[in-house]
Legacy VTK file of the C-alpha trace (Angstrom):
# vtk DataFile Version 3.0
C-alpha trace
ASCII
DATASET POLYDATA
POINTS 330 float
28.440 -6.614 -17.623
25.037 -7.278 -18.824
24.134 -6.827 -22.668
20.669 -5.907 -23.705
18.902 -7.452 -26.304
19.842 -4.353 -28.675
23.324 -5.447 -27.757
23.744 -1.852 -25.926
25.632 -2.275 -22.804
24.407 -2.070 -19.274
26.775 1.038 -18.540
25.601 2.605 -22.456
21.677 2.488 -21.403
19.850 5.594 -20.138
17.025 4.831 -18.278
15.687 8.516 -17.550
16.236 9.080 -21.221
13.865 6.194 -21.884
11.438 7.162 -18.712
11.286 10.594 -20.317
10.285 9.766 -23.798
7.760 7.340 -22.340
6.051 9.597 -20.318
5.969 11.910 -22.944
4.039 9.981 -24.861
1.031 10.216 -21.971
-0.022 6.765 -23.729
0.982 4.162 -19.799
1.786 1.458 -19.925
-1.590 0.329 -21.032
-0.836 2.331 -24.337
2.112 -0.136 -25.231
-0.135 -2.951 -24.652
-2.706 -1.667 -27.030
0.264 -0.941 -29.819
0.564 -5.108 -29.582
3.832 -5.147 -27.490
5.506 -8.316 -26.927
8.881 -7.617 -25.845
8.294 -5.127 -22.680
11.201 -2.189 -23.035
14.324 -2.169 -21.317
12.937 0.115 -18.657
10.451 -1.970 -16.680
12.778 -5.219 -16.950
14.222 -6.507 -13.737
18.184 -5.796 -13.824
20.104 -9.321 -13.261
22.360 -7.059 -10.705
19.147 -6.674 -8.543
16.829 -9.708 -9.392
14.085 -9.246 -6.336
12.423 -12.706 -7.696
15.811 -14.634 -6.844
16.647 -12.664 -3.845
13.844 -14.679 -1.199
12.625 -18.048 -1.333
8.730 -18.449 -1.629
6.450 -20.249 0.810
2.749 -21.117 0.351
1.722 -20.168 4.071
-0.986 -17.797 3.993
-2.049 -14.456 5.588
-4.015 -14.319 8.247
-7.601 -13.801 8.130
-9.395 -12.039 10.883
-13.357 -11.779 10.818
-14.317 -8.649 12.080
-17.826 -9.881 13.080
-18.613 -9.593 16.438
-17.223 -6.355 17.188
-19.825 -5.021 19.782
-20.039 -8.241 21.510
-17.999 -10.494 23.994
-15.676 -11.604 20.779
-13.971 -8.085 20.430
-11.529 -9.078 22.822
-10.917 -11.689 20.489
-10.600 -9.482 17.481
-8.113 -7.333 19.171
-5.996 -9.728 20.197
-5.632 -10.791 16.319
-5.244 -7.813 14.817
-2.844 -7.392 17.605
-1.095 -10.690 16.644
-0.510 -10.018 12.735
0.163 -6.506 13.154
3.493 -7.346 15.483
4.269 -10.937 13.414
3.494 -9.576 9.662
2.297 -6.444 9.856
-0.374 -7.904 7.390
-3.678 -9.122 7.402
-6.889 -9.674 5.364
-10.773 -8.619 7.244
-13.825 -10.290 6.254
-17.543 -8.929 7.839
-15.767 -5.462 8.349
-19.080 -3.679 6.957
-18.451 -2.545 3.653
-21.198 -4.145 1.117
-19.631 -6.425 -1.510
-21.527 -4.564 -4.336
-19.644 -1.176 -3.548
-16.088 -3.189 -3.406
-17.414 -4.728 -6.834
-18.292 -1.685 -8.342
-15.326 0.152 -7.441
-13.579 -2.624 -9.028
-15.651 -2.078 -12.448
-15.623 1.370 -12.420
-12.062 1.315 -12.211
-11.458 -0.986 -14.943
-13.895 1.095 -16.804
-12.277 4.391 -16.573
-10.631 6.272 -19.338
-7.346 6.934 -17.751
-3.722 5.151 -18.272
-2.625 3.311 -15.231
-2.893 5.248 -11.886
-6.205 7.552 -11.010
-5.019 9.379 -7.598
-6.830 11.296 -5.746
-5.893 13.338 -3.041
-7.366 14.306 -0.045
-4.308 15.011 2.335
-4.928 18.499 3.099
-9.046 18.362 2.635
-11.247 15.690 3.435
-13.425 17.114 0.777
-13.838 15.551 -2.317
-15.197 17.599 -5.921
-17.267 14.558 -7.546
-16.524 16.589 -10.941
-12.357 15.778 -10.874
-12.748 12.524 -10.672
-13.661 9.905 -13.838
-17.296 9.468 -14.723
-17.114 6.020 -15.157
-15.939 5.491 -11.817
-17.637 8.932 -10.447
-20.333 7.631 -7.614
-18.396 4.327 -7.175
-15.049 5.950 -6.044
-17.438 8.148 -3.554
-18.772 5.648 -2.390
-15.890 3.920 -1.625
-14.497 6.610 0.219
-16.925 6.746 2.330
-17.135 3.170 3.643
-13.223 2.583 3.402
-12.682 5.619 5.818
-15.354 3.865 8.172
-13.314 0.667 8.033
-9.971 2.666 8.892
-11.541 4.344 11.530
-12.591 0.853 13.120
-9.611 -0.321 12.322
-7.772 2.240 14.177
-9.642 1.694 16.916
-8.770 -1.886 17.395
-5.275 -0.778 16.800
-5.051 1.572 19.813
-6.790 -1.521 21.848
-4.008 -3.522 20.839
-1.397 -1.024 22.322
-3.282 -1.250 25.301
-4.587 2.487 24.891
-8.293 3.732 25.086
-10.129 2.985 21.484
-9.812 6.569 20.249
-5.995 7.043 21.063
-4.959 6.906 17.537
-7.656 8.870 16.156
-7.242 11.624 18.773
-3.686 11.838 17.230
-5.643 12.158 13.307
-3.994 8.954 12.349
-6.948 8.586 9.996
-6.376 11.905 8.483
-4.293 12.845 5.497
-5.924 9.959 3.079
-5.439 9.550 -0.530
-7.410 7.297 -2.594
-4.778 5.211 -5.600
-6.474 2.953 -8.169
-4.124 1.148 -9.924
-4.441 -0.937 -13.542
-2.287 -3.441 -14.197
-2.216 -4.452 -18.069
-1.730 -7.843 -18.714
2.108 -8.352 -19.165
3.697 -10.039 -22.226
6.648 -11.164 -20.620
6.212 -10.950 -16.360
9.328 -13.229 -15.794
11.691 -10.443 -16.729
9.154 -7.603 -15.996
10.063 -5.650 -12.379
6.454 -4.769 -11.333
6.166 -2.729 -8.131
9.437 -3.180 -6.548
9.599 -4.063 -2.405
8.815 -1.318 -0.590
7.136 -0.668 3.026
4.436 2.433 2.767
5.155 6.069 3.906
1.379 5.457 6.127
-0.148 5.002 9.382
-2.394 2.315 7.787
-3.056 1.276 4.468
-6.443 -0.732 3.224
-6.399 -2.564 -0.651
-9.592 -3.671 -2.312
-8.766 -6.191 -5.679
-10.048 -8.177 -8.210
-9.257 -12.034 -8.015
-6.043 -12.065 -9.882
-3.803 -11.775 -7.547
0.017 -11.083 -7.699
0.785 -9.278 -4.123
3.708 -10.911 -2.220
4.295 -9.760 1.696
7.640 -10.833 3.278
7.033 -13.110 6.301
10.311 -14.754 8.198
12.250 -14.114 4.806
9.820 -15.800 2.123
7.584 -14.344 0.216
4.302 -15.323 0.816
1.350 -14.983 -1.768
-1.646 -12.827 -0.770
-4.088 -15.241 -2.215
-7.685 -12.833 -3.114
-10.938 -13.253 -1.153
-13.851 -12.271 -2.364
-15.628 -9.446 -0.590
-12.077 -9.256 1.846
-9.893 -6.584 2.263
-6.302 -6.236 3.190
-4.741 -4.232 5.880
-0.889 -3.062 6.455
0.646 -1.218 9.152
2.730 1.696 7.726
6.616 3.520 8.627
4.497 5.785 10.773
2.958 3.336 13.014
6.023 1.439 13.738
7.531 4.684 14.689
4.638 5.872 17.122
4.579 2.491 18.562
7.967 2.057 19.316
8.116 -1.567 16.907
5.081 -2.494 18.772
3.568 -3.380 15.250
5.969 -3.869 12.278
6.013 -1.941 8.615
6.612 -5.021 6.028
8.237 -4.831 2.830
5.735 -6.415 0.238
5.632 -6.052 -3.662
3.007 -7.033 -6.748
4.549 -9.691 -8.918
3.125 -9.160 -13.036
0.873 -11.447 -14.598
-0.634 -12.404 -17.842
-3.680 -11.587 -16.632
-4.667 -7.172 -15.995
-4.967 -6.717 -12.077
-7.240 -3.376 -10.915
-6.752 -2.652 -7.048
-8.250 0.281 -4.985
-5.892 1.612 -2.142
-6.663 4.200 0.585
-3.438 5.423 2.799
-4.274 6.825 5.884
-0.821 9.132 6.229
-2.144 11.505 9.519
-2.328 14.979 9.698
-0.796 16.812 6.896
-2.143 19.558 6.646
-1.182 22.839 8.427
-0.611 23.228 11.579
1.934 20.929 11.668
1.937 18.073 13.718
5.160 15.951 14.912
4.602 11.839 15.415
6.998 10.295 17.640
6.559 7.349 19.805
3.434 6.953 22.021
4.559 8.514 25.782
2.116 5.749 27.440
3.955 3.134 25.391
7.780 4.355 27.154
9.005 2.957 29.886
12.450 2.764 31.785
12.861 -0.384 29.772
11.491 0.267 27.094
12.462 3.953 25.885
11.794 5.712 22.895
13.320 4.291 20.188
12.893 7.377 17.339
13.192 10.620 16.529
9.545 12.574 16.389
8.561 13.225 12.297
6.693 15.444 10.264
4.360 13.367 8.347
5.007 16.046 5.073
8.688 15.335 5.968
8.054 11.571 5.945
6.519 11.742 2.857
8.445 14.677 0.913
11.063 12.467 1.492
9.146 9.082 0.159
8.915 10.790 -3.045
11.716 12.335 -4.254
13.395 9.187 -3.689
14.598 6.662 -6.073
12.941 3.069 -6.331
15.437 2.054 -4.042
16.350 4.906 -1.723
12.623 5.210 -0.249
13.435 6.452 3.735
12.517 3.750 6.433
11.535 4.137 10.305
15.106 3.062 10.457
16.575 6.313 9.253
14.320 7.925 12.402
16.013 5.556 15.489
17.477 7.704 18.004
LINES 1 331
330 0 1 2 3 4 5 6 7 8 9 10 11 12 13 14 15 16 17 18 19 20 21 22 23 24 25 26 27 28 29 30 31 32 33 34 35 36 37 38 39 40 41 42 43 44 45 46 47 48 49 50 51 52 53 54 55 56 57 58 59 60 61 62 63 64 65 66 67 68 69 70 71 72 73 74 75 76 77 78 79 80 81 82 83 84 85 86 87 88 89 90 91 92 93 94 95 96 97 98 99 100 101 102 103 104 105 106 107 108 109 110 111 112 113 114 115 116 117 118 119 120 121 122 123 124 125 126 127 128 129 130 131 132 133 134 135 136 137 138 139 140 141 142 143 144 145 146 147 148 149 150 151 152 153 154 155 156 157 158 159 160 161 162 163 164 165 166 167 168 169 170 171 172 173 174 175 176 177 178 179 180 181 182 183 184 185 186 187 188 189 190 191 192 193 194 195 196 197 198 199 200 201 202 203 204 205 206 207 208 209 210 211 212 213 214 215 216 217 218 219 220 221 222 223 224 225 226 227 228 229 230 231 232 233 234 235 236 237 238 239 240 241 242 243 244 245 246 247 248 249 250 251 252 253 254 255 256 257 258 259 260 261 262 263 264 265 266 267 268 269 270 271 272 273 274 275 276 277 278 279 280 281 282 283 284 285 286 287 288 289 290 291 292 293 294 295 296 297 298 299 300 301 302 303 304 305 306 307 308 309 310 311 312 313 314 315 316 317 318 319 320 321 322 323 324 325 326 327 328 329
């Protein structure tokens, strides 16, 4: 049984209890590092019974890197055959040259870390691609626009290679509004007093088609490659790329969903995500494997979804209880 440092028993602790009073509080987690914390509470420590940092080796390979330059030439062939590559192997990759100016990924980066708000700025845009300017932050206001706006043309580009990678026509995936249903997350990550017994985002694969993550150059995101955990070491002006549950599903394991995590650090970490979960929205729309993709020997391999199924389902599960493709295979 493990004792806490209160000397309250494992099976005497109440995390909800704990949760609950936090949250009340409306201060984040950024709030307890402003009150001079040292000793982070009992509720974001790892739990020795499920120790993530012990439970894979680590291994310094590194991610691949594909440089989207090129793309209306002869070397698009090229491209697609790399993203195709690291979308089946890791299901991970970082893009250089893909378009977007290194002063708008900068900015959003600032504007972020300038924002008065405790952790997590979401915003939404699964059931509306329209954005009101006047709900979101005005320190981060025109930057966050902005970067909406060039991120989407990235996934669309990206989507594009993907469906030339399945060996479909450019504008399979985005016929099916793959690049619909986005929401924009900006996470802060304080500096952490103690990040060898802190949890930090626990492994997870995302509830997503695609998923595209702009950082600063602290780093602290692991991806889980031939059972190590491999560093995503920052480049400047880069972005990385994951394939999502719901593009395994549709192509049949063609391209793989990979558990990752964000290890904490001494240092604060700001990142700018946009998930790109399909159509949400009314009317419905079921995603199932790709019919051009089935064959006699190779038949479907899931059960068609409901992306607000998928994700319902995403959220109203514990840390570890988050529903997989796996829970889909017919």
């Amino acid at each position: 049984m493990e004792i806490l440092n209160n000397g309250v028993s494992e099976l005497e602790y109440d995390r909800v209890k704990e949760l609950t009073a936090f949250e009340d509080t409306k201060l984040g987690v950024q709030g307890l590092v402003d009150s001079g914390v040292v000793t982070i509470p009992k509720m974001f420590r790892r739990s020795k019974s499920n120790d993530e940092l012990a439970d894979h080796p680590r291994t310094h390979i590194g991610l691949p890197v594909i440089d989207l330059d090129g793309l209306l030439t002869d070397r698009r062939h090229n491209i697609v055959d790399e993203v195709r590559s690291a979308s089946e192997e890791w299901g991970f990759f970082q893009v250089v040259n893909h378009g977007i100016p290194i002063s708008v990924l900068d900015n959003m980066i600032k504007g972020v870390r300038r924002a008065d708000w405790r952790d997590t700025l979401s915003v939404s845009m699964l059931t509306s691609d329209h954005v009101d300017p006047n709900e979101l932050p005005d320190a981060c206001r025109h930057e966050a626009i902005e970067f909406i706006k060039e991120i989407t043309k990235v996934g669309d580009t990206l989507l594009e290679l993907l469906s030339e990678g399945l060996g479909l026509k450019s504008d399979h995936l985005i016929s099916m509004e793959c690049n619909k249903g986005r929401t924009l997350v900006c996470h802060y990550y304080p500096a952490c007093p103690e990040p060898q017994l802190a949890m930090g985002v626990t492994k997870h694969t995302d509830n997503t088609f695609l998923t595209i993550l702009a950082e600063d150059q602290t780093g602290g995101l692991q991806v889980l490659h031939e059972n190590r955990w491999v560093d995503v070491q920052p480049i400047a002006g880069s972005l990385v790329v994951n394939i999502g549950d719901l593009l395994q599903i549709i192509s049949n394991d063609k391209f793989k969903s990979n558990v990752h995590r964000v290890l904490p650090s001494r240092k604060s970490r700001v990142s700018a995500i946009c998930f790109f979960a399909g159509r949400f929205a009314p009317p419905a729309r079921l995603y199932g494997p790709i019919k051009e993709l089935i064959t006699e020997e190779n038949p479907a391999k899931y059960k068609e979804v409901l992306v607000s199924e998928y994700v319902g389902r995403f959220y109203s599960k514990g840390l570890h209880e988050k529903p997989s493709p796996a829970d889909y295979r017919l």
